[in-house]
N, C-alpha and C positions, 0 to 999 in steps of 0.2 A: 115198657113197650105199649102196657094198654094205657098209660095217660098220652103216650106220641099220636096212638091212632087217635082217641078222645077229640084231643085237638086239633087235627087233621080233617075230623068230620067237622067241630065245629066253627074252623076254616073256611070248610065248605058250603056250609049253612050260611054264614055270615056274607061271604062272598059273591052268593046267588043273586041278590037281589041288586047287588053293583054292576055283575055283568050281565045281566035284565036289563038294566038302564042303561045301559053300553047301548048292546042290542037293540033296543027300543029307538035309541038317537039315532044309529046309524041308521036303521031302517026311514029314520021322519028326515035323515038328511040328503039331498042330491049330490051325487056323486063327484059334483066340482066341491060341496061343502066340505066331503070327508079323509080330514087328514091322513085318515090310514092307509088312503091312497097314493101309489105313485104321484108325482108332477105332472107325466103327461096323460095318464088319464082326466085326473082334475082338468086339465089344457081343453083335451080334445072332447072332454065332456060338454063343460061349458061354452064353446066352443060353439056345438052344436045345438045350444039353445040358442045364440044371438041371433038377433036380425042385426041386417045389414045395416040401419040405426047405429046399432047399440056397437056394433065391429066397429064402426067409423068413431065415435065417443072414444071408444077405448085407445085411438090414435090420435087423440088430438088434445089440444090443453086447454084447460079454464083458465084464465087469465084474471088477474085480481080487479083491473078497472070495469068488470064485466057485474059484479057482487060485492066491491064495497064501496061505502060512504066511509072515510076518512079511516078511524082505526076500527068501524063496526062493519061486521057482515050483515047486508043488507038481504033478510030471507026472501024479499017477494021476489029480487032481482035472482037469488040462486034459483027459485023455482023455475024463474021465467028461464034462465041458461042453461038449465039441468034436462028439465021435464021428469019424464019416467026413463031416459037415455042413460045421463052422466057424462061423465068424460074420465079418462084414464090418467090427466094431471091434473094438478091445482098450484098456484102458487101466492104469496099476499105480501109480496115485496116493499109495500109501503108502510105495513105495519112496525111498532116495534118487535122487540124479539118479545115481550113479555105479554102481549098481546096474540102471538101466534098460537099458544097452545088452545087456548078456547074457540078461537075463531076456526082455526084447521079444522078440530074437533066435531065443530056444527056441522061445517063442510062434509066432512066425512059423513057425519050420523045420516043427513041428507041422503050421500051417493047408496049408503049401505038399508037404510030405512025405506026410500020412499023412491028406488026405483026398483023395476023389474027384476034385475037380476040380484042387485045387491053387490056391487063389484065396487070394494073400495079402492078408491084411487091415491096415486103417487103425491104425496105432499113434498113441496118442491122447493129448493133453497140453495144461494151460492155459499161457499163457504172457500173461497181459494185462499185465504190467509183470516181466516174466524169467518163466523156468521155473519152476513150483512144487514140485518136487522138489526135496529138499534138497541143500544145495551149489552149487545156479546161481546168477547175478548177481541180483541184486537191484537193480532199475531204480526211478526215481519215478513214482509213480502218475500211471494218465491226466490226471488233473486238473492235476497240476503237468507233462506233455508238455503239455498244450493252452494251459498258461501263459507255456509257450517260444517262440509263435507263430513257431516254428521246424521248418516238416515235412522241414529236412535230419535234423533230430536224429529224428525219426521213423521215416524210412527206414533212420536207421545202427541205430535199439534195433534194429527187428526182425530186420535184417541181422547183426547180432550175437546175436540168441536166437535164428537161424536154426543160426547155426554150433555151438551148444551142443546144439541138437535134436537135429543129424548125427549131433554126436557120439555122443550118447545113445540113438539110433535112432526117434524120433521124427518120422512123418511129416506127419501130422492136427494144427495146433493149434484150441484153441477159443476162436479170438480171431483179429481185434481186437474190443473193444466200441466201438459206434461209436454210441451213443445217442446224437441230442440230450435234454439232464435239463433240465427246468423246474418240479422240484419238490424245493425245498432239503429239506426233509423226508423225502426220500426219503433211504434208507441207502447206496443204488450211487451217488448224487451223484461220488462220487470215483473210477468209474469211467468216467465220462465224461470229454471233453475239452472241454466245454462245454456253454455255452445257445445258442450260436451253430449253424446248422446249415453255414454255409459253411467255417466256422472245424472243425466237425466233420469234415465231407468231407474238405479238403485235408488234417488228418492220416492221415483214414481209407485216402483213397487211397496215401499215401506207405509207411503202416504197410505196407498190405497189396502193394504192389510188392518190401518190403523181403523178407517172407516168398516170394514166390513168385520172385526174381533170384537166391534162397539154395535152393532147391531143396524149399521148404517148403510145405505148402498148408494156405493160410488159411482161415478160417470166420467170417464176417460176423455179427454178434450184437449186439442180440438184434433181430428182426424183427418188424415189426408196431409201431404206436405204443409208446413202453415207458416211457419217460424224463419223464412226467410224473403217476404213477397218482393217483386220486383217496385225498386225506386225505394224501399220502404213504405211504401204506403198500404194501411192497411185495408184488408181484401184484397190486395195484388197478386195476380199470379205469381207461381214458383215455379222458376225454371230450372231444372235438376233431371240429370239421366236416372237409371232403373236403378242400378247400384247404389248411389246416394239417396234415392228414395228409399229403399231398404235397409240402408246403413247408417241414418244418418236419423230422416225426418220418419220412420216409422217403426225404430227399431223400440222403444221406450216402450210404447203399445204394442208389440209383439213380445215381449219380455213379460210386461205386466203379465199379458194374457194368458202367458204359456206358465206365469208362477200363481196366480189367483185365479178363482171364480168369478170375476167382475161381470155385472151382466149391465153395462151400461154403456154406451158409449154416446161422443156426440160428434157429429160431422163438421167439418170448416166450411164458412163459407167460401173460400177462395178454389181457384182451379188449376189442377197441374194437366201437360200435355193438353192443352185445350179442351179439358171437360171439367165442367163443375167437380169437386169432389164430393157435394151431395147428390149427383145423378151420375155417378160415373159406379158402372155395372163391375170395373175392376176392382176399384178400391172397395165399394162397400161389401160385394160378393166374392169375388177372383181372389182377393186378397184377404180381407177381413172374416168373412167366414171359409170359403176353403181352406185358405195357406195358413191361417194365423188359429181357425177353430172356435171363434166367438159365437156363444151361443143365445147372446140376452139380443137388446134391443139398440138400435140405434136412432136415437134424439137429434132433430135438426135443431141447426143454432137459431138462434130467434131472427125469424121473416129470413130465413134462408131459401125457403121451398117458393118461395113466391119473387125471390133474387132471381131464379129463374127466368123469371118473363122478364123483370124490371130493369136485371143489371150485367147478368151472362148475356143474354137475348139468346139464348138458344129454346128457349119454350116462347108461344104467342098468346099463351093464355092460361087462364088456372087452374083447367083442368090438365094441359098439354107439362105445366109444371109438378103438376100431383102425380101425374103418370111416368113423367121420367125419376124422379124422386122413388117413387113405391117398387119400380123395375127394376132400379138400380142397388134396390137394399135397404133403402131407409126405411124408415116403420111409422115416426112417430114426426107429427106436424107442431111445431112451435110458432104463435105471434105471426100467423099470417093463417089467410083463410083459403088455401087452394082446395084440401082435403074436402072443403063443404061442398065441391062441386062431383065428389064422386058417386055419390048413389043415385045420383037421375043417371050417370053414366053408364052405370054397371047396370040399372035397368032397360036402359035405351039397347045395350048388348054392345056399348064403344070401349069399354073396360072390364078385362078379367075378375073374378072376382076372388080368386083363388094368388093373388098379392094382396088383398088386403087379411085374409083368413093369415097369409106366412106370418102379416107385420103382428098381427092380432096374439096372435101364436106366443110370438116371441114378448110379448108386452106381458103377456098373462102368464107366460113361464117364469120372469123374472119378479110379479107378484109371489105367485107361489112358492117360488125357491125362498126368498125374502121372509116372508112367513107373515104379509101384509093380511092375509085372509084371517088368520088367527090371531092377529096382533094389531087390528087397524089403528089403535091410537095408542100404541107404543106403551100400554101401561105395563107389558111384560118387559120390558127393556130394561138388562141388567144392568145397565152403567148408564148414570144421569150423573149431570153437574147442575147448579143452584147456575143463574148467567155471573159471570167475571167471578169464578170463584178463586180464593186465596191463591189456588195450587194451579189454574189456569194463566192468572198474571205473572207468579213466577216462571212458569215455562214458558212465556212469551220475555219476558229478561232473557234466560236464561239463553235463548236462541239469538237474541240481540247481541250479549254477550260476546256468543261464539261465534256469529257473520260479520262482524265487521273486520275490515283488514288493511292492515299496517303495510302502506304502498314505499313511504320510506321514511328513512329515522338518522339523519344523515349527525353523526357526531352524540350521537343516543339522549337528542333533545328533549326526547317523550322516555319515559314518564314525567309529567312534570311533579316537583316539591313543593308542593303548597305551602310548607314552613319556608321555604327562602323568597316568596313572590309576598310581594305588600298590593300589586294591583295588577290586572289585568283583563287586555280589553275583548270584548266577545263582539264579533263584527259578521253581516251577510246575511242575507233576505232569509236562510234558512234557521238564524239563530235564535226567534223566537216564536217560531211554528211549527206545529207539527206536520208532519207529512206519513202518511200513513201509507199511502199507494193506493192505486186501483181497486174496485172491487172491495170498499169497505164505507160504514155509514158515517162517518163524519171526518169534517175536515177541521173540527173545533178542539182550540186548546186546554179546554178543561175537561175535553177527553183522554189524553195523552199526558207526555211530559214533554217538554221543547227541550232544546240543548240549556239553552239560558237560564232555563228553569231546573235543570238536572245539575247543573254547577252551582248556582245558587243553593240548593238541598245540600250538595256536597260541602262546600266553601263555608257556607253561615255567613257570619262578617269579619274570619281570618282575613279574606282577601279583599280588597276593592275591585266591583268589578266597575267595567266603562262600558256600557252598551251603544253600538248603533248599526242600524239595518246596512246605512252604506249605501243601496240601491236596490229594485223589485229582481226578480227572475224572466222578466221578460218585457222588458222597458229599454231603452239607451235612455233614459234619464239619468244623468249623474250629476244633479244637484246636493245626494246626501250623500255622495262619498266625502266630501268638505269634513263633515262631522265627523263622520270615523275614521277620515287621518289624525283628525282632533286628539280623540278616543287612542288612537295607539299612539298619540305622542305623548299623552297622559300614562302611559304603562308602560310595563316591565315588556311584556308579552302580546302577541297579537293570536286568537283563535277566531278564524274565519271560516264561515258556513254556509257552502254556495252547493249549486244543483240544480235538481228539476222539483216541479209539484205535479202530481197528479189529479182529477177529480175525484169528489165521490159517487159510489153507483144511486144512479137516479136517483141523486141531490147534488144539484149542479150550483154550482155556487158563481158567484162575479169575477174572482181570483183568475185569472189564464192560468192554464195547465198547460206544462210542456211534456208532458209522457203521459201512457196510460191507452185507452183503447182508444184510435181514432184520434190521436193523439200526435203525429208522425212529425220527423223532424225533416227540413235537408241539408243540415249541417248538425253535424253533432259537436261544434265548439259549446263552451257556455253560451248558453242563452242570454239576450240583453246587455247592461253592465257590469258583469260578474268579473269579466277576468280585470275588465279595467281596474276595477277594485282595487282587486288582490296585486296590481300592478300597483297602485297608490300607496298602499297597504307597507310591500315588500322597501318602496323608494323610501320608508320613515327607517330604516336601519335597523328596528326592531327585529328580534326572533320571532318568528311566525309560524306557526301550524295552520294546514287550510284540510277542512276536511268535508269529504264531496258525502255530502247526504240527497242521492238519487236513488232513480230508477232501473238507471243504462249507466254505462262507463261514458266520459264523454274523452273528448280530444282535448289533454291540456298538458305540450310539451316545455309550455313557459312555468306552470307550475314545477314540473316537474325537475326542471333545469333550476330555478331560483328558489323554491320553498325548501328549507331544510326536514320539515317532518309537512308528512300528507295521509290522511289514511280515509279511507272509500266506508261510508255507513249505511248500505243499501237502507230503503225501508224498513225502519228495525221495531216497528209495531207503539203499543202505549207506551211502554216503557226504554221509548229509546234515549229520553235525554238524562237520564239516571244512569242509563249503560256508557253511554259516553264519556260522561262526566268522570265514573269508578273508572275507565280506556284512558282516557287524557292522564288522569294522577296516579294512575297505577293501581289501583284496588282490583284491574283486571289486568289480564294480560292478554290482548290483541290474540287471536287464533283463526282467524277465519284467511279462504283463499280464493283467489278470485276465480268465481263459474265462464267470467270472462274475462277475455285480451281489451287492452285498452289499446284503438289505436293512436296514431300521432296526428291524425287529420280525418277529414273526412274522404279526401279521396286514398286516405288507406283504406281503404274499406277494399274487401271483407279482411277480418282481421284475425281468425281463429289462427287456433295454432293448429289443428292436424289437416294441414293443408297438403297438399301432394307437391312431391320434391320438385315440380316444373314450378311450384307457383310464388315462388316467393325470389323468381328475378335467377337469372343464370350467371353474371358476370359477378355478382359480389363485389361493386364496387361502389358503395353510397358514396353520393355526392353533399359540396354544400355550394354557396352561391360563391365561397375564397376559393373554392376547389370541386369545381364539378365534376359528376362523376357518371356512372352507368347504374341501373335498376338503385333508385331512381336518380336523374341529372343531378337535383337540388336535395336529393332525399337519401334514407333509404327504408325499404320494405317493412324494415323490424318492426314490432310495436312498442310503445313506451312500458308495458309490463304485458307480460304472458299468462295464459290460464294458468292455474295453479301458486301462482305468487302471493306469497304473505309473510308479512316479517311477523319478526316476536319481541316481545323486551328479554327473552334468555337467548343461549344460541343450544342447537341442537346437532352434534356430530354423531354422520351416520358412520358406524365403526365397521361392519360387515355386513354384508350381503352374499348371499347361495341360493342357488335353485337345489331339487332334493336330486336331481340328476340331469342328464344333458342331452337326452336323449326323450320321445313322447311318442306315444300312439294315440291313432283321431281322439279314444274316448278316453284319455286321461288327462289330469290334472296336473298344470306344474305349480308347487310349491315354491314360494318365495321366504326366504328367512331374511329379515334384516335387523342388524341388533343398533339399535339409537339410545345415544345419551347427549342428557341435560347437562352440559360442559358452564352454563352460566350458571346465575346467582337467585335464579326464582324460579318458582315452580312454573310450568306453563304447557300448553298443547300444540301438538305437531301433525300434519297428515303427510303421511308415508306415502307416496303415488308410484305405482305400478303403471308403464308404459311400454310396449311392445312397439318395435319395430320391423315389417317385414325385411329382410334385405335383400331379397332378389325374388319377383314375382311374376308372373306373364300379363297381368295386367298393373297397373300403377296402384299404390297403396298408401295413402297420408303416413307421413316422414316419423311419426309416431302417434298412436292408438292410448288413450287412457283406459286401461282393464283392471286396475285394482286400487282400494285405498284403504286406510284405517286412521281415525283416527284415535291418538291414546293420549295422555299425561300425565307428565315427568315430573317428579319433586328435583330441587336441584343436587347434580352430581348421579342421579337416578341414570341406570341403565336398564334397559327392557329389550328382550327378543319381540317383534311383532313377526307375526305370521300371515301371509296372503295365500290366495290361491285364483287362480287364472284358468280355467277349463280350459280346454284345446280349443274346441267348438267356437270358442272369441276368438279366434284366431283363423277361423274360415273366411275364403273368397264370395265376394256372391257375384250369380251370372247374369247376362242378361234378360233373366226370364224371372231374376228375384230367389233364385236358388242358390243353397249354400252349399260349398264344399272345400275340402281340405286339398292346398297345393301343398304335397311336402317341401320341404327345405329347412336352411335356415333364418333363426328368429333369433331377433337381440330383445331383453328383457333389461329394459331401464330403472335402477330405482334411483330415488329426489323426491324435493322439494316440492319441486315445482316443475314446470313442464320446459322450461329451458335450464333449470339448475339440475343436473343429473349427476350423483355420485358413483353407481355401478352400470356396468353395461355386462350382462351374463350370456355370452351365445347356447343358445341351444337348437337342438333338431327334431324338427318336427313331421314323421311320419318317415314309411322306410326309405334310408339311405340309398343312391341307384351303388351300382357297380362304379368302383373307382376306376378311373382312367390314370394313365399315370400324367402326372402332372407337368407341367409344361417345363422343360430345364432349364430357363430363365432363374423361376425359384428355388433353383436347385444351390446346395453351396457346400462344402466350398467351390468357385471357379476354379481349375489350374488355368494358366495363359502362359505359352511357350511360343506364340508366334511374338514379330520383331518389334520393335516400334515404331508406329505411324503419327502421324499429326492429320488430327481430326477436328474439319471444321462445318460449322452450318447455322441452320437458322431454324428458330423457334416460334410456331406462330401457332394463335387460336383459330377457331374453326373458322374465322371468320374472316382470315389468312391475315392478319393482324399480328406484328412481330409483338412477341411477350418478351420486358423487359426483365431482368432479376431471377433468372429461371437459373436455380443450382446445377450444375454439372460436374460428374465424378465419376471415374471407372469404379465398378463396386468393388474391386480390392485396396484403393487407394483414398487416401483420407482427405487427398489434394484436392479442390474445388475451382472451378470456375466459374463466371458470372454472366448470362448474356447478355450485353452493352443494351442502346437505346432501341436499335432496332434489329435486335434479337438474339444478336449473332456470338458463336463463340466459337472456340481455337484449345485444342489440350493435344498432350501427345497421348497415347493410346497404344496397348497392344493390338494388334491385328486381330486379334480373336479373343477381344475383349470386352466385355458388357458394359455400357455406359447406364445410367444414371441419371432422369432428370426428375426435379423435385419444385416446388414453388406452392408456398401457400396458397390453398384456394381451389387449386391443382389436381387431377389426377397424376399422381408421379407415374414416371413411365421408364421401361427396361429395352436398352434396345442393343443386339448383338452387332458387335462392328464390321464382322464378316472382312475385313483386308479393306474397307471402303475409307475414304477419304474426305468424304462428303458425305454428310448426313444430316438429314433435315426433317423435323419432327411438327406434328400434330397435337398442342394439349390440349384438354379438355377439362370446364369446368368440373369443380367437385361441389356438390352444394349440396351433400348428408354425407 
């Protein structure tokens, strides 16, 4: 006992003079400096030292053409842009990546050294598929992540561009994009991760965990409807009611917000219901922070605030643009100068100044939370990467891998055997370039792997290959398809490589792009002489594989009628033509499924699949030009492949399916069981998709809802139980005002494939049952029928008083059928107090009592779900 106290005193001794020094700091520190403070202390502290200078700094961005000379920070130019003020961003976009951490660094030392307060600021970087500074990994484009229906591999990209950021000194990225896109036409298509909005969220959320578990903070983009502007062209308004705005184009960012701390967001420039969605007091405020709870800051897109005056016309000047912008919710000026005109304003007494203290507020909460104060140059940051290290190139394979997908494999063409092939020809403007996508620093092949060059690594000199481009991606030149009929009449085989190119961010190169920002199409066929090609191509007799390495799905129902194998390789990062090449001969096996519908043209458009039951044609009758028809004359509606579609080289039978019951209240959970097996001969990966169907609602509800998925893999002959769950809560109405609530009834719960291949439909009921009525004695059974026999005759017509040919007719006790002739008509005998029967594909079948009547003449009505 006396050596416990001994050392207890001399504890205490020891310990004095540590927390002396404690004491001592905290007292020489100001109250924004001391972390032992709350957030909003520190906030409202500092807060209350700035002048209105230094308020206005901390909203607006340093821009890199401002302080540097080539890849060097030029200090007299930082001082001259700084002074003793600062600014609250930085960014140095033309630097390489390996150049960023010391250049940031100075910047910083600058903000935090040699002005007034000492406020360091947000270092600033894109990162939507790797860092865009030269040198960092280079990942596959959103479009091909949302193809992976994989948000483990979501969580590791970001987790791994996190560790590169550190490295680099980057704290701010301006990313994820988390649009839902429902306009092929559009050029950002490929930065999406889909047409799905559920399938968007569950990446969006994992992206952005993966940034903030790495010490990184994320920025949510772009805000406000975006992802479907009218014509396609980008910045076009979005015309969409309240429901779809909330259902659709903002649910991803309500989702995010309500599972993470994200303190970032950034505004679209585009406008819905005729207001900017950077000055619109709903979206930034009404919605964004009341309804949805965001508490950091919101980032105008670059020269948004000043679109204002130049391109909406709703502002006439720069200040008239700063003041609707700052009212509306935005906080933070990017890449235009309107903000510089607001402190003669707010001196003059023409501007409050208690919206620039809100935006100020929120810029400095989300330092603080961030932990920029204590960590300005990220030397504390636990997870760093070396740029493109070992374990970042494989997870960019490794996602390559898993997005691309197997559109069709007619006669199991694909895999190919490289021991039974002596040559074969690799033909199309894609086959010996990289394409990397949007938002990434090079367009250069000894960045990457090209397809050409990914089978050559594979092959060696097993095989002969025969190379020829064929023709560009946005040319009608076809001078060099000559040569690559040549090429495939020299070989076994033809593998053709067509699509779009994107450019790089700010490194514009001479090449034409056909996708990518600002990018827009008005035809989404192949671009140039692509299809003629593969038309040349197909007329040499040869087997051919054509495979679309884009951005967007494009319209190709000649491919799709004539090519025996096809398969879609979004942007699949450096390492895509090594992943292809293992795709093409089997070393891999195809697992990815499309984020999007492909349609058949461009006036299919729009082409998603959870369309609302009015919208995809009511007659059901496609036409062609031998046999025209109804929705459409010459056409019809469907699309050449639906979301969720992807083959495999195994096959996958899904054996059982159950919910855990059949019955649900608002705040529970339905359990989905479904047990799948690998009934083929390789191992390979499956996604299970969970689709809800409303089946009777007071307002209209897309014909089926994506709310669950997993993906898993199966060794072959392998069976596995997979397990979902579907909250109720995804199964709410929302109203006109953007509010959500539970209508009871019944829900069908779909499981598949894919979003048109469904193996199970499970009814269940959702919230309390009303009081049974008894139900109608039509479906009641058995009928007795003791009245005489009559002969019963009439006519069958659609609503459009249109006699329906082929329409079954049967008393329900009698197995005997009739047929109505050409214009309608039909003739049976009948008891008198007997229930007739009418049925026809396509049809609502219909029950109608004979009542002693003679005549009888009926109304059907399309069924189209």
């Amino acid at each position: 006992m006396r050596r416990i106290r001994k050392h207890i005193r001399t504890l205490i001794i020891v310990s004095i003079p540590f927390f002396t020094t404690l004491i001592v700091k905290a007292q020489q520190m100001l109250p924004y400096q001391n972390p032992q403070l709350s957030v909003e202390e520190r906030v409202n502290d500092l807060l209350g030292r700035m002048t209105l200078e230094e308020k206005i700094g901390q909203i607006t961005h340093l821009h890199s053409y401002k302080v540097f000379d080539g890849q060097e920070l030029n200090p007299n130019k930082l001082e001259v842009a700084c002074g003793n003020i600062g600014y609250g961003f930085f960014e140095g976009f033309p630097l390489t990546a390996s150049h960023c951490r010391k250049n940031f660094r100075r910047i910083q030392e600058y903000l935090i050294k040699h002005t007034r307060l000492g406020i360091p600021g947000f270092s600033v970087a894109e990162s939507l598929h790797g860092v865009v500074h030269e040198g960092a990994t280079i990942y596959p484009q959103n479009i091909a992540l949302g193809s992976t229906f994989n948000p483990e591999l979501a969580y590791a990209k970001t987790k791994h561009i996190s560790g590169e950021l550190n490295t680099m000194g980057v704290k701010q990225v301006l990313s994820p994009c988390i649009d839902v896109a429902r306009e092929l036409r559009w050029g950002r298509v490929e930065e999406s991760f889909g047409e799905d909005p559920f399938l968007c969220s569950a990446m969006a959320v994992a992206e952005v965990r993966g940034y903030l578990d790495h010490g990184i903070s994320p920025m949510l983009k772009h805000y406000g409807p975006h992802g479907n502007p009218s014509g396609g062209l980008n910045l076009a308004s979005v015309d969409c009611g309240v429901r779809d705005l909330f259902d659709i184009y903002l649910k991803p960012f309500e989702t995010v917000l309500a599972q993470t701390r994200v303190m970032a967001v950034m505004s679209s420039y585009n406008a819905w219901n005729r207001v900017p969605n950077s000055a619109s007091h709903f979206m930034l405020t009404e919605i964004l922070r009341n309804k949805f709870g965001f508490r950091g800051y919101v980032y105008s897109d670059w020269g948004v605030v000043a679109m204002l005056k130049s391109f909406h016309k709703t502002a006439g000047d720069d200040f008239e643009a700063a003041r609707q912008a700052l009212e509306a919710g935005l906080d933070v000026e990017a890449s235009s100068p309107c903000f510089e005109t607001l402190a003669k304003q707010v001196k003059n007494g023409n501007f409050d100044i208690r919206y620039i203290n809100q935006a100020v507020k929120r810029v400095l909460r989300a330092k603080f939370e961030s932990g920029l104060f204590e960590d300005p140059f990220q030397e504390k940051a636990s997870y760093h990467l070396p740029l493109r290290a070992k374990e970042s190139i494989q997870l960019s394979r490794q996602i390559a891998d898993e997005s691309t997908v197997l559109l069709k494999n007619e006669g199991d063409l694909l895999p190919l055997d490289c021991t039974k092939l002596k040559s074969i020809a690799i033909i199309g403007p894609n086959a010996d370039c990289v394409q990397f996508g949007d938002y990434t620093w090079s367009k250069n092949k000894s960045d990457g792997i090209t397809p050409l060059q990914g089978i050559r690594n594979l092959l060696g000199k097993r095989v002969k290959i025969n190379y020829a481009k064929g023709c560009s991606l946005a040319s009608m030149d076809t001078t060099l398809i000559t040569e690559a009929v040549k090429a495939v009449h020299d070989s076994e085989i033809a593998l053709v490589f067509v699509g779009s190119s994107s450019t790089a961010f700010v490194r514009h190169s001479n090449e034409p792009s056909t996708s990518g920002e600002g990018i827009d199409l008005s035809d989404i066929s192949l671009t140039g002489a692509q299809e003629q090609l593969i038309r040349s191509v197909c007329a040499t007799g040869k087997p051919v594989v054509v495979v679309l390495v884009a951005g967007k799905p494009f319209a190709i129902p000649y491919i799709k009628e004539k090519v025996p194998a096809i398969l879609a390789q979004w942007y699949a990062g450096e390492q895509a033509g090594n992943s292809i090449a293992d795709i093409l001969f089997g070393k891999v096996n195809p697992s990815g499924k499309l984020p999007f519908s492909f349609p058949q043209s461009t006036g299919h458009l729009p082409a998603y699949y959870n369309y609302l039951p009015t919208d995809k044609g009511y007659y059901k009758e496609p036409g062609t030009y031998t046999s025209p028809g109804r929705d459409y004359v010459f056409s019809s509606p469907a699309p050449l492949w639906t979301f969720g579609h992807g083959l495999s080289y195994t096959r996958f039978e899904y054996v059982q399916a159950t919910t855990d019951k059949t019955s649900y209240q608002p705040h529970d959970t339905i359990r989905i069981s479904v047990k799948v097996k690998n009934s083929g001969k390789l191992a390979g990966k499956e996604v299970v998709q969970i689709y809800i169907h409303d089946v009777v609602s007071t307002v209209m509800t897309p014909v089926k809802q994506l709310k669950g998925f997993k993906k898993i893999e199966l060794q072959p002959g392998e069976e596995k139980l997979v397990q979902l769950k579907v909250p109720v809560h995804e199964l709410y109405l929302t109203s006109n005002f953007g509010d959500r609530y539970l209508e009871p009834g019944k829900f069908e719960i779909q499981v598949g494939t894919s979003s048109d291949e469904i193996y199970y439909k499970l009814p269940v009921w959702v919230g309390n049952k009303p009081i049974s009525l008894e139900e109608n004695s039509l479906s009641k059974a058995p009928v007795i029928t003791t009245g005489k026999i009559i002969r019963i005759e009439g006519i069958v017509r659609d609503v459009q008083a249109t006699p329906i040919a082929g329409v079954k007719v049967k008393t329900i006790n009698s197995e005997e059928e009739v047929m109505t002739d050409a214009k309608g008509s039909y003739s049976l005998p009948a008891h008198s107090d007997d229930i007739l029967l009418f049925s026809k594909k396509g049809y609502a079948s219909q029950k109608v009592r004979t009542n002693g009547q003679h005549k009888i003449n009926i109304q059907m009505m399309k069924e189209n779900f």
